[in-house]
Backbone bond lengths (Angstrom), bond angles and torsions (degrees), N, CA, C in turn:
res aa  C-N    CA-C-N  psi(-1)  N-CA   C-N-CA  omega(-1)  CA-C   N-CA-C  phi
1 X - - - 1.437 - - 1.529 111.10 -
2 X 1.493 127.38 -41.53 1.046 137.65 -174.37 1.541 99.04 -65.30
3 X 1.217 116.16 -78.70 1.682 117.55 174.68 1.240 109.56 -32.34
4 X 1.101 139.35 -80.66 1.273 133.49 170.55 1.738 136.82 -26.31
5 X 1.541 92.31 -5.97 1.500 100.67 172.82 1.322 94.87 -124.29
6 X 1.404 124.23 -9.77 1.502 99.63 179.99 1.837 93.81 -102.13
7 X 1.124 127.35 5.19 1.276 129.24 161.25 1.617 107.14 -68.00
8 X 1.472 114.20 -50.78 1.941 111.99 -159.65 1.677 69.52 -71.29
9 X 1.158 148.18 -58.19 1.780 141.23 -150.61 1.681 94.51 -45.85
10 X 1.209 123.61 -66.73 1.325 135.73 -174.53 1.204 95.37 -43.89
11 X 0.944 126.19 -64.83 1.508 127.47 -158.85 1.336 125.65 -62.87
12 X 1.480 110.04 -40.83 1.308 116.11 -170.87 1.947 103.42 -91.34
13 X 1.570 110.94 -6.17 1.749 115.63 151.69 1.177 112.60 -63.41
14 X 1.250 106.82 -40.68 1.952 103.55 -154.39 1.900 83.35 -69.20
15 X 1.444 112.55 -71.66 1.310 127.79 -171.22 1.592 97.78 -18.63
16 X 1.452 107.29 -46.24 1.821 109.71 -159.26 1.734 101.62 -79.12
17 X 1.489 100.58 -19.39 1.884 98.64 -172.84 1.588 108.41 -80.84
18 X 1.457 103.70 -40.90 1.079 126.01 167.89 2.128 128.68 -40.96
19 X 1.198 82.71 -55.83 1.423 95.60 163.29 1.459 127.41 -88.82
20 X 1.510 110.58 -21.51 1.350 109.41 152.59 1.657 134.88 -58.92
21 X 1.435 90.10 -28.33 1.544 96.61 -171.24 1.715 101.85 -91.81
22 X 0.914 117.15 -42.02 1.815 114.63 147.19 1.339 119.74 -24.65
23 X 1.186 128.38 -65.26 0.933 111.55 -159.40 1.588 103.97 -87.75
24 X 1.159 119.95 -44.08 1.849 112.22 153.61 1.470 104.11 -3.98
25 X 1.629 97.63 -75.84 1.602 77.30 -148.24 1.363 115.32 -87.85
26 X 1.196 102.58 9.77 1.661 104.20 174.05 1.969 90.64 -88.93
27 X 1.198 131.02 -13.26 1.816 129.58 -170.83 1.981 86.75 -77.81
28 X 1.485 118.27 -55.42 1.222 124.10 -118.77 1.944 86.90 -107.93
29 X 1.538 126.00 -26.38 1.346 133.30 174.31 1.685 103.90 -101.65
30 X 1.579 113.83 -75.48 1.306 106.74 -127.85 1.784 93.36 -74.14
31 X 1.786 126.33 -34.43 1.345 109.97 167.67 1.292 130.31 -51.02
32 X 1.402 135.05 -56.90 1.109 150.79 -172.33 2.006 94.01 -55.80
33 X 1.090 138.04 -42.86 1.108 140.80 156.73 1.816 123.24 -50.86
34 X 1.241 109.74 -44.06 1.468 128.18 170.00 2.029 97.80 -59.26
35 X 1.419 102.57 -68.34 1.292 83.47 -172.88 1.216 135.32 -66.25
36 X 1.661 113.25 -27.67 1.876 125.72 167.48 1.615 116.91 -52.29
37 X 1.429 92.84 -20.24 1.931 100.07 -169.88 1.608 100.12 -72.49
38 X 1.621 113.97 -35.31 1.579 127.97 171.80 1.566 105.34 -27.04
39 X 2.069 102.00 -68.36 1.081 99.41 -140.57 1.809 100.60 -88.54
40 X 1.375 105.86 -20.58 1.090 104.71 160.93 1.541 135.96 -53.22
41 X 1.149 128.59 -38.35 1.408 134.57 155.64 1.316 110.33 -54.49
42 X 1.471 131.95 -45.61 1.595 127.88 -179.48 1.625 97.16 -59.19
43 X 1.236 121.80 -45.75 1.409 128.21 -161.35 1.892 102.51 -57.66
44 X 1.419 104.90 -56.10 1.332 125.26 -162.47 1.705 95.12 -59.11
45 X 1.122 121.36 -45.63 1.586 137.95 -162.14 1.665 105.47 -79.88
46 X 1.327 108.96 -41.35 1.373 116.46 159.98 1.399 133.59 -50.59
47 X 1.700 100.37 -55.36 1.694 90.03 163.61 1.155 127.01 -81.79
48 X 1.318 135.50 -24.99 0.967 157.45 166.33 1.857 94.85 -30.52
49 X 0.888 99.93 -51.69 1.742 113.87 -174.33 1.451 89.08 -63.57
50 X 1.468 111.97 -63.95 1.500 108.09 -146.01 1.657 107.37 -68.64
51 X 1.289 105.61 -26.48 1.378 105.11 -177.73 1.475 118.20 -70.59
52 X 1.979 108.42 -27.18 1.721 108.28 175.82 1.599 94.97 -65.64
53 X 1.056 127.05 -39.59 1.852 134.48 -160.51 1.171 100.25 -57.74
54 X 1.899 131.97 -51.91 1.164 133.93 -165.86 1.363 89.10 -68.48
55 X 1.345 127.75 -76.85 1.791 134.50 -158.02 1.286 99.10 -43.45
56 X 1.591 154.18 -36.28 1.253 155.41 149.24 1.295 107.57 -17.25
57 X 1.911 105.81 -80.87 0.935 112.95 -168.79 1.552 138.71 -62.55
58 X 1.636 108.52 -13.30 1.267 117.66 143.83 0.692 132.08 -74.56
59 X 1.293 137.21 -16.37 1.388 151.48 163.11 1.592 110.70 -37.62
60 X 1.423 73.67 -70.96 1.921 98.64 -172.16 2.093 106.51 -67.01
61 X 1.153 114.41 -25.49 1.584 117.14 161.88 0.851 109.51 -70.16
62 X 1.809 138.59 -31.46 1.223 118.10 -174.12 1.842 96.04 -92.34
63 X 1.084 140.49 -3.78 1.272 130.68 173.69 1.424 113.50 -94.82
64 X 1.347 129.42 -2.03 1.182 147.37 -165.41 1.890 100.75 -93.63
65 X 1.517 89.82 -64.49 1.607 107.02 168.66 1.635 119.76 -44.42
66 X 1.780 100.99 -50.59 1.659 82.59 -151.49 1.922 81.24 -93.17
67 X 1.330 134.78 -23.50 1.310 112.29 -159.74 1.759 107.42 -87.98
68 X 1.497 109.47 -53.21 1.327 119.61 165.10 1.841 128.77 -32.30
69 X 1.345 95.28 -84.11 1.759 95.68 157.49 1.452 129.65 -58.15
70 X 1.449 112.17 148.32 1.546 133.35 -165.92 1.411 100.90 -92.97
71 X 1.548 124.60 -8.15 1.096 109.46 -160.96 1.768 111.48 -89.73
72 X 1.180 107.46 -48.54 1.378 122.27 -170.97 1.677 123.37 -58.13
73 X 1.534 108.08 49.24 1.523 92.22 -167.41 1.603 99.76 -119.46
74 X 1.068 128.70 174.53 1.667 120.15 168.97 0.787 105.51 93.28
75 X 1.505 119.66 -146.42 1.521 140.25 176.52 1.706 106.10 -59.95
76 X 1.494 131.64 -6.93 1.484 128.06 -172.92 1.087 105.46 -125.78
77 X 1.282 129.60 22.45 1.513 125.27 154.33 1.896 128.65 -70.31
78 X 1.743 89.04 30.66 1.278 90.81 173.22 1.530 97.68 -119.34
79 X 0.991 129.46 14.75 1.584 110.49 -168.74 0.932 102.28 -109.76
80 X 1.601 140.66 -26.89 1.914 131.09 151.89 1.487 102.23 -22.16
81 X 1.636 113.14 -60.75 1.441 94.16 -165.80 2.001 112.94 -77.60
82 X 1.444 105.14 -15.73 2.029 96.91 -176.74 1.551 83.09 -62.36
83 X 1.454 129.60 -51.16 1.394 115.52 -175.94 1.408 143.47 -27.37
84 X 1.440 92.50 -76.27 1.518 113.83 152.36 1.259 120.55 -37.90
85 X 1.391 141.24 -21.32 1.296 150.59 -158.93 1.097 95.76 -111.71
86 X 1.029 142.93 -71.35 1.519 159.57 160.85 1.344 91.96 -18.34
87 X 1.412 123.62 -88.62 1.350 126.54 -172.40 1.651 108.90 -27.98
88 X 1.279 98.93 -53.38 1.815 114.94 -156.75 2.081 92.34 -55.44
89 X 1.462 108.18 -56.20 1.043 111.34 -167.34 1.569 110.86 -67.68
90 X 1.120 137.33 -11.72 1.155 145.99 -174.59 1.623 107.45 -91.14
91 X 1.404 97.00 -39.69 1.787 96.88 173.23 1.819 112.54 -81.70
92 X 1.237 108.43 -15.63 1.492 114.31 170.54 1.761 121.40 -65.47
93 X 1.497 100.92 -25.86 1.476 142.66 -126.32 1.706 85.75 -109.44
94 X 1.227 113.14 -53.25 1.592 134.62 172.65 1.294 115.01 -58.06
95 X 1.728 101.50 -50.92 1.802 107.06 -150.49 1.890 102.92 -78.81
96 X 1.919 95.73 -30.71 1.889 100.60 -178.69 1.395 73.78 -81.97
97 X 1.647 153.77 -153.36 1.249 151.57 -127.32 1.523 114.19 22.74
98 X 1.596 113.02 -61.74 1.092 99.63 171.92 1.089 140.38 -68.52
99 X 1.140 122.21 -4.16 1.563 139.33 -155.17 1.398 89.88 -89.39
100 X 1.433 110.51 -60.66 1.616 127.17 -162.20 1.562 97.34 -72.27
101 X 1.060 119.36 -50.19 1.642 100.87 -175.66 1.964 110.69 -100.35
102 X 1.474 114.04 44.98 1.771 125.38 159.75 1.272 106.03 -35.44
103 X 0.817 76.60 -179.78 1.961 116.57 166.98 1.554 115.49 -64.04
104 X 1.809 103.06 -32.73 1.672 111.37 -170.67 1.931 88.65 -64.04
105 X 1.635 114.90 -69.99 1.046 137.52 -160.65 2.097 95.34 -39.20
106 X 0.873 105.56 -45.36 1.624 108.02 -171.61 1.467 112.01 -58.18
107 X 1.568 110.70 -46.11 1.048 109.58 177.76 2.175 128.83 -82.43
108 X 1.087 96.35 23.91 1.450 119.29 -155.07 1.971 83.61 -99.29
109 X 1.111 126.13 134.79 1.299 118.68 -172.61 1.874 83.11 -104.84
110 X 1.715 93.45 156.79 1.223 124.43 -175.18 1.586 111.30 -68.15
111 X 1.743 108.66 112.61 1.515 92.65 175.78 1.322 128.69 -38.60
112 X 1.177 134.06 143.49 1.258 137.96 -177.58 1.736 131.01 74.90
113 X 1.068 98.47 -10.22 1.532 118.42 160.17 1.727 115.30 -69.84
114 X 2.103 84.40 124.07 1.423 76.19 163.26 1.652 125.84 -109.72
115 X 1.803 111.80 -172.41 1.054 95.56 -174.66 1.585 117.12 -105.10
């Protein structure tokens, strides 16, 4: 009789460790994941934008170039587009720069520095 109650005792700990440790790691992974997924979707939706905005806006430079200006006709109706290209790669050229020298990079202490 005694064993048998210190068996349901055991049991109904483990049950409680058991579900404690559940819910840990659902406290300590799966929220902190729930909320990053937020900002990640704003992020994804954001460039997504910015990248239709740029392709526009070359768009509209290369219609600017070849219809607006007198110059580009004849044998040089290719240089609206080296332009446009040029441009494009230069704004590509900008956007990785920034990437590589963020906010992460700033906070990165200087080899050989102490603290």
């Amino acid at each position: 009789m005694i064993k048998k109650k210190i068996f349901e005792s055991l049991r109904k700990r483990g049950s409680s460790v058991v579900s404690l440790v559940i819910d840990y790691f659902k406290q300590e992974t799966l929220d902190p994941l729930k909320a990053l997924s937020r900002f990640v979707t704003f992020g994804a939706i954001g460039s997504i934008f910015l990248a239709m905005g740029f392709v526009l806006l070359l768009v509209s430079l290369l219609r600017v170039l070849q219809e607006e200006t007198g110059a580009f006709h004849g044998n040089l109706s290719w240089v609206p587009y080296l332009i446009v290209a040029l441009v494009a790669v230069a704004m590509i050229a900008v956007a990785l720069w920034r990437i590589v020298s963020g906010p992460a990079k700033r906070r990165l202490p200087k080899p050989g520095a102490s603290k």
